[in-house]
C-alpha positions in Angstrom: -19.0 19.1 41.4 -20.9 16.5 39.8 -21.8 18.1 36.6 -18.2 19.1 36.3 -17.2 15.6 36.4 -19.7 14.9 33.8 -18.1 17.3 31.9 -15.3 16.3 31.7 -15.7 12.9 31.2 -17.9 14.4 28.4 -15.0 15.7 26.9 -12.7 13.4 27.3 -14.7 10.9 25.8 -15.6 13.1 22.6 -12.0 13.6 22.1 -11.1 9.2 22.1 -13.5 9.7 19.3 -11.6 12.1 16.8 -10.4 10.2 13.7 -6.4 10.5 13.0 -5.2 12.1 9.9 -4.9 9.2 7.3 -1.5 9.7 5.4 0.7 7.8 2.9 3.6 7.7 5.1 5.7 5.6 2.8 7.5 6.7 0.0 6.2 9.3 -2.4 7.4 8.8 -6.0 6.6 10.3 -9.0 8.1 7.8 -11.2 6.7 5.2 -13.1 6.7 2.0 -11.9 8.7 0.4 -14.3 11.4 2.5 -13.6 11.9 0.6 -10.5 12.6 1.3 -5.9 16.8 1.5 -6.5 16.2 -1.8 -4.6 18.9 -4.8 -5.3 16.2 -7.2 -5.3 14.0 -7.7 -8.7 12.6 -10.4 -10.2 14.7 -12.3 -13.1 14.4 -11.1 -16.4 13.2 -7.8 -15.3 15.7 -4.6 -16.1 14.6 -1.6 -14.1 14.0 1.3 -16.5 13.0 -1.3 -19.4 8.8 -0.6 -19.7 8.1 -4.0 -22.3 10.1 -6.2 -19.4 8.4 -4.7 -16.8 4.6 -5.6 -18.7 6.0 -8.9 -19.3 6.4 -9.7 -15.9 3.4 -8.4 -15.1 1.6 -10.5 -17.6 3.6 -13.6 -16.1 2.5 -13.3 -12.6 -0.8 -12.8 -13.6 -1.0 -15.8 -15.9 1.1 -18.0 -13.6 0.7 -16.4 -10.1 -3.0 -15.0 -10.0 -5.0 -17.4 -12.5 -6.7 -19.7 -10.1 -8.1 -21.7 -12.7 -4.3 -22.7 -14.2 -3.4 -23.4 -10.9 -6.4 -25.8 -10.4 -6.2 -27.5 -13.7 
């Protein structure tokens, strides 16, 4: 009875250890990104579709937005 117990307890606690299946889940797209979601909401200046807008606005945030040292100085 004991060793059954074990057992179990065994298994069950083997099983709290199995990993879950790591998916996407969100939307798959094989577009480019500069084509753009369908979504009504874009940044100004941006055209969805338009590749040379969409690397300019790219370039903007990353000069303006990510560049620590412009924001410092």
């Amino acid at each position: 009875m004991i060793r059954a117990a074990i057992a179990v307890a065994a298994v069950l606690g083997l099983a709290a250890c199995t990993e879950k299946p790591q998916t996407a889940g969100g939307v798959k797209s094989d577009a480019a990104s500069f084509q753009g979601t369908g979504m009504p909401y874009v940044a100004g200046g941006w055209k969805p579709g338009d590749k040379a807008s969409w690397e300019q606005q790219l370039k903007t945030r990353t000069q303006q937005g990510q560049n620590d040292y412009a924001k410092v100085n």
